[in-house]
KERO-508932 format. One line per 4 residues: number of its first residue (from 1); their letters; for each residue x, y, z of C-alpha. Coordinates in Angstrom, 3 decimals. Layout:
BEGIN
NUM	A	X Y Z | ...
This chain:
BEGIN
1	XXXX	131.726 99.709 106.311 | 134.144 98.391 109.288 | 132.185 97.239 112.249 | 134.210 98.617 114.203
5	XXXX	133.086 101.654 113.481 | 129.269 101.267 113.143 | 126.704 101.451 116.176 | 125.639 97.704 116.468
9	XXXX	125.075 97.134 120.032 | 123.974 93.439 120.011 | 123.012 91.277 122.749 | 124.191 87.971 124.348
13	XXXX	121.109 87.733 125.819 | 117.254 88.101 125.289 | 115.372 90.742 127.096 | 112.996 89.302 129.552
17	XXXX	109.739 91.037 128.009 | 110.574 90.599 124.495 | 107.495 88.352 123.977 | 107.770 87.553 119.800
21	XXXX	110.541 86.573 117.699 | 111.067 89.617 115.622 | 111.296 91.807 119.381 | 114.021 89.002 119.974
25	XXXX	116.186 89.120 117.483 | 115.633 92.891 116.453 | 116.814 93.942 119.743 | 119.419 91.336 120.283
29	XXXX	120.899 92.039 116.791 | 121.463 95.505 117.426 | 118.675 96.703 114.964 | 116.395 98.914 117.580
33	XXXX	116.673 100.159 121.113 | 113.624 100.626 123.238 | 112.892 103.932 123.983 | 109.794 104.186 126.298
37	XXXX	106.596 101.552 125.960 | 105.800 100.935 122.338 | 108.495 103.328 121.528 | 111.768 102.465 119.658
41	XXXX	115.028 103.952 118.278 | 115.978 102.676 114.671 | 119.842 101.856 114.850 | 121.666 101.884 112.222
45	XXXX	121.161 98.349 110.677 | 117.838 98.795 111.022 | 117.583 101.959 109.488 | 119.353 100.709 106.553
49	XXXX	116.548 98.166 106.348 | 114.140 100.756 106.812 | 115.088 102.472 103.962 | 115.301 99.744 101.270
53	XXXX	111.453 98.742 102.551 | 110.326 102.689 101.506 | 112.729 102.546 98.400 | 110.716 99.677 97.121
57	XXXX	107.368 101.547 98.224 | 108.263 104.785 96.854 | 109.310 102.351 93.436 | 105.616 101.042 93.219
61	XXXX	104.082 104.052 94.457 | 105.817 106.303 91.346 | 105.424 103.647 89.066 | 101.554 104.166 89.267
65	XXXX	101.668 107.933 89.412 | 100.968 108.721 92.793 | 102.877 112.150 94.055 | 105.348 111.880 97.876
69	XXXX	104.488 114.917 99.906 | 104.795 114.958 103.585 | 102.606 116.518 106.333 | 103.101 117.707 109.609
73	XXXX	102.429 115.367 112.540 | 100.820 117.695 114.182 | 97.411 118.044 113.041 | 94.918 121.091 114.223
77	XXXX	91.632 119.252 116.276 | 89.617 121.398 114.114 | 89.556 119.099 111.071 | 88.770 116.199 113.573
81	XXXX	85.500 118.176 114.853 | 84.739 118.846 111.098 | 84.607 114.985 110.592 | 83.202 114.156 114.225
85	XXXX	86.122 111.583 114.780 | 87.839 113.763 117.701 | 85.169 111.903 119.731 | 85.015 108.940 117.401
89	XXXX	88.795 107.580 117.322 | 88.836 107.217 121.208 | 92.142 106.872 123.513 | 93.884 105.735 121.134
93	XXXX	94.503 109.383 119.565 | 97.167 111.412 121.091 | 95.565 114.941 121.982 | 97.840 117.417 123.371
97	XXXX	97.350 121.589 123.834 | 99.882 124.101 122.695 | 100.374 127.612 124.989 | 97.945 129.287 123.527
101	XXXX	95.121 126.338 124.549 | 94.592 124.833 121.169 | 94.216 121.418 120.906 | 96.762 119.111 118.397
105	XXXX	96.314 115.668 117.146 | 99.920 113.822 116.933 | 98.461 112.051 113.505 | 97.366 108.694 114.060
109	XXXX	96.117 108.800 110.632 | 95.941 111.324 107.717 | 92.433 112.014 106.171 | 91.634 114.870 107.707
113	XXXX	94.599 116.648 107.264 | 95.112 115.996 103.383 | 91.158 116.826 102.903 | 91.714 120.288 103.673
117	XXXX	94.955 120.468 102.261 | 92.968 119.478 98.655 | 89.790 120.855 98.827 | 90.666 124.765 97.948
121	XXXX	92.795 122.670 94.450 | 90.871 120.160 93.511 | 87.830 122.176 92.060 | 86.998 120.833 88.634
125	XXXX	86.679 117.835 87.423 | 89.304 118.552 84.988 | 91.673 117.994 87.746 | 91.041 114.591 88.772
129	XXXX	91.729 112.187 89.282 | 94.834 112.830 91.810 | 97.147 110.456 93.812 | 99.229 111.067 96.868
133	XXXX	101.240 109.619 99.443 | 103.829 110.433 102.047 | 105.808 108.233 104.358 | 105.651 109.421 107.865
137	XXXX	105.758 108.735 111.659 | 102.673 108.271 113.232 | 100.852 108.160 116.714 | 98.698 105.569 118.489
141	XXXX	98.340 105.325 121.891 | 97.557 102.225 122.409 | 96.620 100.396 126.012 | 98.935 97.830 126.053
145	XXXX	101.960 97.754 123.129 | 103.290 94.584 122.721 | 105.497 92.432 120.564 | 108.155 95.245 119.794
149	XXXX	107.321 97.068 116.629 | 104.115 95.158 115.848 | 102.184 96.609 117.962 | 103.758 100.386 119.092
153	XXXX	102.630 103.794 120.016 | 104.612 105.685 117.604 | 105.561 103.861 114.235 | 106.442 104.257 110.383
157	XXXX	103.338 104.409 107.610 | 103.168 104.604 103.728 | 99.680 106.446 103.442 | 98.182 107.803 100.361
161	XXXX	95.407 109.056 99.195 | 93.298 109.090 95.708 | 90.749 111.846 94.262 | 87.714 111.049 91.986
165	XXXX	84.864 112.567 90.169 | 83.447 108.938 90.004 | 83.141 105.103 91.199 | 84.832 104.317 88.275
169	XXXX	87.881 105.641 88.506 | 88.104 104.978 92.518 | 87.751 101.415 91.640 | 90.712 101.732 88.775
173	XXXX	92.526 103.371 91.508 | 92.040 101.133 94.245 | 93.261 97.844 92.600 | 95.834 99.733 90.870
177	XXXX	97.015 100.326 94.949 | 95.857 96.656 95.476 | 98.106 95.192 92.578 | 101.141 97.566 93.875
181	XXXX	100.993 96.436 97.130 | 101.038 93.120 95.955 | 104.686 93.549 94.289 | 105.669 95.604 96.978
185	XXXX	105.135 92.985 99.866 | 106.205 90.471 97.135 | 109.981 92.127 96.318 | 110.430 92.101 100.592
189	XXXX	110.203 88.566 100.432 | 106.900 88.290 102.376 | 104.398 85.356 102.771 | 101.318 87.224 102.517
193	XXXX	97.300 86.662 101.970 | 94.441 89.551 100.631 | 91.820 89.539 102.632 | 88.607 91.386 103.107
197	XXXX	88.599 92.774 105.645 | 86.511 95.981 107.964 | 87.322 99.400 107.562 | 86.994 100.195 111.353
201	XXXX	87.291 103.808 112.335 | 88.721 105.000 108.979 | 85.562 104.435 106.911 | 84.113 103.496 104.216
205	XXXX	82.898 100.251 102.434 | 85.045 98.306 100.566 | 88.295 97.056 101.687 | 91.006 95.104 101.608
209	XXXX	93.776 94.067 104.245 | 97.251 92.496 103.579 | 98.110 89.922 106.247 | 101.814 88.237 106.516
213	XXXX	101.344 84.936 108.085 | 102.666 84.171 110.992 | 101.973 82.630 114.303 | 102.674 85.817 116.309
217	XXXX	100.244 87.552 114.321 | 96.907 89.144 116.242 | 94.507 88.479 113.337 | 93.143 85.230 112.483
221	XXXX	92.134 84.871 108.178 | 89.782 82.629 107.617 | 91.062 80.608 104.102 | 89.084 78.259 101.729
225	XXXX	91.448 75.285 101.450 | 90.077 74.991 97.202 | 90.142 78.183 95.998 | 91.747 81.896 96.561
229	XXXX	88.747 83.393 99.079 | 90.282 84.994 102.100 | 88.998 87.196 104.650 | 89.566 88.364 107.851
233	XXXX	88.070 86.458 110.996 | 85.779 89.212 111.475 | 84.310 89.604 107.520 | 84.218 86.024 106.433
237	XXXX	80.332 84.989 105.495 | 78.786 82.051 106.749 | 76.723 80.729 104.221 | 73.232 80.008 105.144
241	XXXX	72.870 76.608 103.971 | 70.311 74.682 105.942 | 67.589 73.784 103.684 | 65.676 71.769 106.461
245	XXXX	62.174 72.257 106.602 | 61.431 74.325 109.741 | 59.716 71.650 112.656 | 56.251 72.023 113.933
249	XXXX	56.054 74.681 116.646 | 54.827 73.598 119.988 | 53.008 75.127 122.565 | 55.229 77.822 124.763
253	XXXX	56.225 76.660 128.129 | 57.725 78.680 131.159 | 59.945 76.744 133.901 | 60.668 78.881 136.974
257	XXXX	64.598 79.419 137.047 | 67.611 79.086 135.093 | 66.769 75.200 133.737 | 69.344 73.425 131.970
261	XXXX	68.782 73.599 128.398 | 69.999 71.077 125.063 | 73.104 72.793 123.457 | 71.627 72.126 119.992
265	XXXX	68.664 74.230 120.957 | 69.673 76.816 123.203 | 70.071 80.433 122.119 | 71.689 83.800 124.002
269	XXXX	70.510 87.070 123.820 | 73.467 89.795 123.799 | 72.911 93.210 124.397 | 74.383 95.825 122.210
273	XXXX	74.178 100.036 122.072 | 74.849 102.117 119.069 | 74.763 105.740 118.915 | 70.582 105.919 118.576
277	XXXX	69.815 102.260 119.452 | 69.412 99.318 121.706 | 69.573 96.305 120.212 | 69.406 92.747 121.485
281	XXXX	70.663 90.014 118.655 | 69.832 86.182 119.212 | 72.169 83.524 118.284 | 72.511 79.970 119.220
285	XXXX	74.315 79.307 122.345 | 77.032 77.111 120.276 | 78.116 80.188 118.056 | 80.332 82.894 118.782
289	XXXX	78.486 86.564 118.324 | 80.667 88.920 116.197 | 80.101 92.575 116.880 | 81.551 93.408 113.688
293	XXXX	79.182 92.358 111.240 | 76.471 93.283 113.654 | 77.544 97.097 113.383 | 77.659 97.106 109.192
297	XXXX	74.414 95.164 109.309 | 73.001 98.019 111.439 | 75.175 100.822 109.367 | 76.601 102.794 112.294
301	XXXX	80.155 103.822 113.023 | 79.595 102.869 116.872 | 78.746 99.722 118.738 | 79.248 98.867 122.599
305	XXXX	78.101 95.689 124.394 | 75.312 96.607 127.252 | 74.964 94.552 130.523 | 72.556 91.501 130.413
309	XXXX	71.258 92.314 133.715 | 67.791 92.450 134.247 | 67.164 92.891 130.986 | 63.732 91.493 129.046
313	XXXX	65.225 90.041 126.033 | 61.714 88.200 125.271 | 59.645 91.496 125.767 | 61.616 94.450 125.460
317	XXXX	61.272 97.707 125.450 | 59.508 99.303 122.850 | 62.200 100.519 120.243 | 65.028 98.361 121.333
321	XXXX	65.505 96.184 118.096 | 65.852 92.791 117.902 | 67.923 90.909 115.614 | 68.459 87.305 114.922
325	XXXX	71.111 84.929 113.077 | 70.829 83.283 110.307 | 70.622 79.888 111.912 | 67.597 81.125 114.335
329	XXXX	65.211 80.909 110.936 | 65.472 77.303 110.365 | 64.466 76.107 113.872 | 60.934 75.723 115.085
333	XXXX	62.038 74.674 118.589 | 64.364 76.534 120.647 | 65.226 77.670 124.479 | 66.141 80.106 126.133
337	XXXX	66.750 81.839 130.218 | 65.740 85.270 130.184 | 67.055 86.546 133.297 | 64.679 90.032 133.424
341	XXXX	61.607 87.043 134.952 | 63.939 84.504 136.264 | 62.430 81.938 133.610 | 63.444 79.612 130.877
345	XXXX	61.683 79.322 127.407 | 61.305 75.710 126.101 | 59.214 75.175 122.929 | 60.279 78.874 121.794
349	XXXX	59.292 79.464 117.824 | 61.739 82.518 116.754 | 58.898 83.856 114.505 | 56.378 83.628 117.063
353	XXXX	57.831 84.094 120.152 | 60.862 86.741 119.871 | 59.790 90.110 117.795 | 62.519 89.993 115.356
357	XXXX	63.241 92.725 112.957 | 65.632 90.636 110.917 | 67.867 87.946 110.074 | 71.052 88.013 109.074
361	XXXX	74.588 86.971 109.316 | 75.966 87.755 112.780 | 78.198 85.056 113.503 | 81.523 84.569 113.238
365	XXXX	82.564 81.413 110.982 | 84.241 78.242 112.029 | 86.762 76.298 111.005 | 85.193 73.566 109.072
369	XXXX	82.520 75.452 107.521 | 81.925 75.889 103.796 | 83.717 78.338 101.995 | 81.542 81.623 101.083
373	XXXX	82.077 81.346 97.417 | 81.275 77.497 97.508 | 84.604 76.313 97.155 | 86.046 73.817 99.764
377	XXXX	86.057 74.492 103.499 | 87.280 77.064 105.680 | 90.665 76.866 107.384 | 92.500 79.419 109.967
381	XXXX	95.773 80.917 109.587 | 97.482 83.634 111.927 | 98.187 86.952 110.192 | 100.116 90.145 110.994
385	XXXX	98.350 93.292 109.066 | 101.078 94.914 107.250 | 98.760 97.520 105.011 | 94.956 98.003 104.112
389	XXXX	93.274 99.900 101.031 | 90.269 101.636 101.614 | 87.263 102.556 99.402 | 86.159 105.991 101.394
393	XXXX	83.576 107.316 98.998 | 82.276 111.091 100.165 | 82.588 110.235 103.545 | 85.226 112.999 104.310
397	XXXX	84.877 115.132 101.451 | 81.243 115.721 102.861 | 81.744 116.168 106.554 | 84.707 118.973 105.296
401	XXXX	82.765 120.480 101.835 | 85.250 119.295 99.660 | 83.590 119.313 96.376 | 84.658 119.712 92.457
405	XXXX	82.307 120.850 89.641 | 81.145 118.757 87.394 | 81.201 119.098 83.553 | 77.951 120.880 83.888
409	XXXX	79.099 122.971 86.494 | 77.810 121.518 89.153 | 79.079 121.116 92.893 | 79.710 117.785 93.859
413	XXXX	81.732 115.832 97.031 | 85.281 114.880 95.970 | 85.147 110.812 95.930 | 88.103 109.278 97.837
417	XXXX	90.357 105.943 98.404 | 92.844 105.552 101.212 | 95.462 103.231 101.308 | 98.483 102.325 104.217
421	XXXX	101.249 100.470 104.746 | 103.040 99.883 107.898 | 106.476 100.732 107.064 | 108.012 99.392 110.819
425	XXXX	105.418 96.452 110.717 | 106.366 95.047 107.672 | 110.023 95.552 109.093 | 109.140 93.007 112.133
429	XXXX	107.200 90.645 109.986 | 109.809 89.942 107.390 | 111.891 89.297 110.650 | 108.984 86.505 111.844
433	XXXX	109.525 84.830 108.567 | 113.183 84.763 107.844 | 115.049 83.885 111.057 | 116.893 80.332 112.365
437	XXXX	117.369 79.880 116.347 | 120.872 82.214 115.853 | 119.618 84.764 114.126 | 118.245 86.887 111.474
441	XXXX	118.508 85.912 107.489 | 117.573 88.490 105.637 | 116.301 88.160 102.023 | 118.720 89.656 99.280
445	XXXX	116.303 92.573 98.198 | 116.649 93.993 102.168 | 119.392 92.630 103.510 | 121.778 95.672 106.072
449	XXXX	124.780 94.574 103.958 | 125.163 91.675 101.160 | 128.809 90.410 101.975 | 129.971 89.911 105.716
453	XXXX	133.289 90.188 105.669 | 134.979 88.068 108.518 | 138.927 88.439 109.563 | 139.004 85.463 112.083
457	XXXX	142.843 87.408 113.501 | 143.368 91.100 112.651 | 146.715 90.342 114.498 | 147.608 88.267 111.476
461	XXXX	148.950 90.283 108.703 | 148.015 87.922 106.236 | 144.888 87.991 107.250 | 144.280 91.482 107.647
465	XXXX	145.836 92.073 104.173 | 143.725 89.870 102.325 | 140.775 91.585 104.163 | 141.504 94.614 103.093
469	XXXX	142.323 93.719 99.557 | 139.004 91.399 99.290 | 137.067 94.833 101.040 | 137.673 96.645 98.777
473	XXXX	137.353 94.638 95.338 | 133.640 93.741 96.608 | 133.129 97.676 97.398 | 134.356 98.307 93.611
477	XXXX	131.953 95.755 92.146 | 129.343 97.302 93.797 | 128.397 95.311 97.363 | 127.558 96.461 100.581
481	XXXX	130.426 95.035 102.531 | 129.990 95.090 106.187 | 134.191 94.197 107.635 | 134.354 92.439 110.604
485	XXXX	137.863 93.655 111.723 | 137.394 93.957 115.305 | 139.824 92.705 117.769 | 137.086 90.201 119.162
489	XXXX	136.902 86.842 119.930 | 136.313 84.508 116.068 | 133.227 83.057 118.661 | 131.923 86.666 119.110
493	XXXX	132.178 87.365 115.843 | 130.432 84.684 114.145 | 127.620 85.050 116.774 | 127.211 88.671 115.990
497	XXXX	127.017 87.730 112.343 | 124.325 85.097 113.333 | 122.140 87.667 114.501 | 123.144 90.380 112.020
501	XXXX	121.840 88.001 109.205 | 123.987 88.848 106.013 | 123.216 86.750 102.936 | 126.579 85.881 102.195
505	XXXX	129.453 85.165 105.022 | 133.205 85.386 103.630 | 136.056 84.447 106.060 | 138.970 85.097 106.147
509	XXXX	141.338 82.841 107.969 | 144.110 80.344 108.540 | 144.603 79.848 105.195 | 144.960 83.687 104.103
513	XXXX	148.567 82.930 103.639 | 147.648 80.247 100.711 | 145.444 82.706 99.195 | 142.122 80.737 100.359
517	XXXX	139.009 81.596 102.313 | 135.991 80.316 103.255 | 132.240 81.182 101.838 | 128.977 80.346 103.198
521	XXXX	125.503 81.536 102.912 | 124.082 82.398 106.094 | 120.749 80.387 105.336 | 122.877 76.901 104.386
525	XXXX	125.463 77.806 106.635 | 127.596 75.126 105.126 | 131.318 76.770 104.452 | 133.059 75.951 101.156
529	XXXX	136.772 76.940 101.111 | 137.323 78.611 97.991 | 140.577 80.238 95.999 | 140.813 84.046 96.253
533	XXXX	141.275 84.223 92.405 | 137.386 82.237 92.326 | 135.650 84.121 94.594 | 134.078 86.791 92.997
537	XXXX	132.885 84.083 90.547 | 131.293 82.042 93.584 | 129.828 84.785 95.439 | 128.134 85.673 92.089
541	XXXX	126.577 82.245 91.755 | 125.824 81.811 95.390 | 123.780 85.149 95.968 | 121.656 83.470 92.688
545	XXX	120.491 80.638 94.153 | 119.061 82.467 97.480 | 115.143 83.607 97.902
């Protein structure tokens, strides 16, 4: 293609609220135009890229026998009322109401939708199990988008979706998606970590996220620094190892006021509400509470922090539950301010002072710590989530009757997996990993174009000859050839294909006359003149020793 005839806008300079490196660079290389907030425009270099990302999805996705349909963005609020997550989901879902006053979902996700679009088919058990997937825009409005494409209101997904009649085969399924997803975010090039992770409004028990690493990235994965456990910030175990014998209690004693209380023996109450509860969970003062593993501990789908105010954490209310961490069971003497009677606890025995209903883990882990599955210690990395697989079980198939019969005829709720990719995401985090301080450089496998073509002086005849000669022997061996013929400045030019990001730079210059150019990979940047008669032999042997 000649550039001159392609829409690549790029940029001298870097907008002032592009706040990560892929918003940079994606913008100043011409590869997306901001639209509205969190909303973008896919030029065409970045569409190209687009593409090659779902050609290597829709590769995997085939290869395992899952079926591409596609559904309407538009989904009817009915099917969200039928699951209760029209109320569940929160802002973040994009409601709107047609003429006739029906409410719409713009489709933030897809189980709903494909539920009902199964459950009249998939009757019999002789029909299952059944895989499908689409690749689609979807809708999120979120409060504050940020970093470009990593975090947008409207963006590209892979979801699909798998149909069981047992455990069994949803757990064949599921790491069949888990191992696909692992070549797929392996043939873009990416740096990437499994984790366990939480299922969050989608459901379900069992899950997995994919993480690229990178310092941008809003999610921190806690690593053992011996072994292959990883997990999201939020789902990583702290293993209760204290073995200490628990102290001798001592008698309770009451000080007037807020008194000033030993780190290693102070606790906080925090004050949480579910759907049906109020619950008030005890840690030590040192430890940070995590709301995540409070809500699976306490199996509900909702859970809000409450005011401390005035409120009795030592006596409360009868049928507000009380829970306690882990590292409340080992210690005999503890303290505590409980604001509801302006007095501070010393002396305080967990087990015989605070009415606990259980212990558990409801911390989140530290750096430093010992890895759950006893290997090593635990370290932090950053992580952008790029795709998730889901374990849903019935939890859809029973809130819409979508059931099969059994081999004895019996009805039964369809058993499902969910699994999603963030097609634009994975787009920006490639970007966070393969960039220098000019520029993008792509990896060979999604690369806009593999050969830039550069004629320093159309003007020259030489030069533009030999371009043209060179542009098309590379189109006939089969490259993507993006020519450089514009009547631009060689400094424009080069810093255009900076940004751009081809593997493989071929220039034509001074020396067209002599039948020479120059070649240089865009990640060594080092040019090597070479004879006109060689190149097709170097640019073979170059474009092997990349990624």
């Amino acid at each position: 293609m000649k550039q001159s005839q392609m829409f690549i806008p790029t940029m001298k300079e870097t907008p002032a609220d592009a706040e990560s490196v892929s918003h940079r660079l994606l913008l100043r290389g011409g590869f997306i135009r901001q639209n509205a907030a969190g909303v973008y425009s896919y030029l065409p270099l970045g569409y190209k890229i687009i593409k090659k990302i779902e050609t290597i999805i829709r590769e995997e996705m085939d290869g395992i026998g899952s079926q591409e349909l596609l559904m309407p963005a538009m989904q009817p609020a009915e099917l969200w009322h039928e699951t209760g997550r029209w109320d569940v989901y929160g802002p973040e879902l994009m409601r709107l109401k047609d003429r006739h006053g029906r409410y719409f979902a713009l489709g933030a996700t897809g189980e709903e939708l494909i539920t009902s679009l199964i459950r009249d088919y998939l009757n019999s058990y002789k029909k299952l199990p059944m895989s499908l997937y689409q690749i689609q825009t979807k809708f999120r409005d979120e409060k504050r988008p940020r970093f470009g494409l990593l975090r947008g209101r409207e963006f590209i997904m892979k979801d699909a979706y798998t149909f069981h009649d047992s455990a069994e085969s949803l757990d064949k399924s599921y790491w069949e998606m888990y191992h696909a997803y692992c070549r797929i975010f392996e043939r873009c090039g990416l740096k990437y970590r499994a984790v366990l992770a939480d299922s969050g409004a989608i459901g379900g028990k069992d899950t997995h996220e994919f993480q690229a690493l990178a310092e941008i990235g809003e999610d921190t994965i806690a690593y053992s620094d011996s072994s292959d456990y990883a997990a999201n910030l939020e789902m990583a175990a702290v293993l209760d190892t204290d073995d200490a014998i628990k102290g001798k209690a001592l008698p309770l004693e009451k000080v007037s006021g807020n008194q000033e209380i030993a780190q290693d023996t102070a606790l906080t109450a925090h004050w949480f509400k579910t759907r049906t509860d109020t619950v008030v969970v005890f840690i030590k003062t040192g430890d940070e509470i995590n709301d995540v593993k409070i809500k699976n501990v306490l199996g509900t789908d909702l859970i809000e922090p409450l005011e401390t105010s005035n409120k009795d954490a030592i006596h409360p209310d009868k049928g507000v539950r009380v829970l306690a961490d882990n590292a409340l069971k080992h210690l005999a003497q503890t303290s505590v301010y409980n604001e509801a009677e302006n007095l501070t606890y010393f002396h305080l025995d967990p087990d015989r002072d605070l009415a606990i209903e259980r212990y558990d883990d409801l911390r989140f882990i530290k750096e430093g710590d010992p890895s759950p599955d006893g290997n090593g210690v635990i370290k932090f990395a950053r992580g952008i989530e790029i795709g998730q697989v889901f374990k849903l079980g019935t939890k859809y198939s029973e809130a819409m009757n979508a059931t099969y019969l059994d081999a004895d005829g019996k009805a039964k709720p369809l058993i499902m997996g969910c699994y999603g990719i963030g097609v634009s995401r994975t787009l920006s985090a490639i970007c966070e990993q393969y960039h220098d301080d000019e520029g993008m450089i792509w990896p060979k496998s999604l690369t806009p174009f593999t050969i830039h073509l550069i004629t320093v002086n159309p003007k020259n005849e030489e030069q533009l000859k030999l371009s043209e000669k060179l542009y098309t022997q590379f189109s006939n061996q089969g490259y993507d050839v993006l020519w450089d013929e514009r009547k631009e400045r060689p400094g424009v030019k080069f810093a255009d294909s900076e940004l751009i990001g081809c593997p493989v730079q071929v220039i034509v210059g001074k020396k067209a006359a002599d039948q020479i150019v120059e070649l240089a990979s865009r990640k060594q940047k080092e040019r090597i003149e070479t004879k006109v008669g060689q190149l097709s032999d170097a640019v073979t042997e170059l474009l092997k020793t990349l990624d």
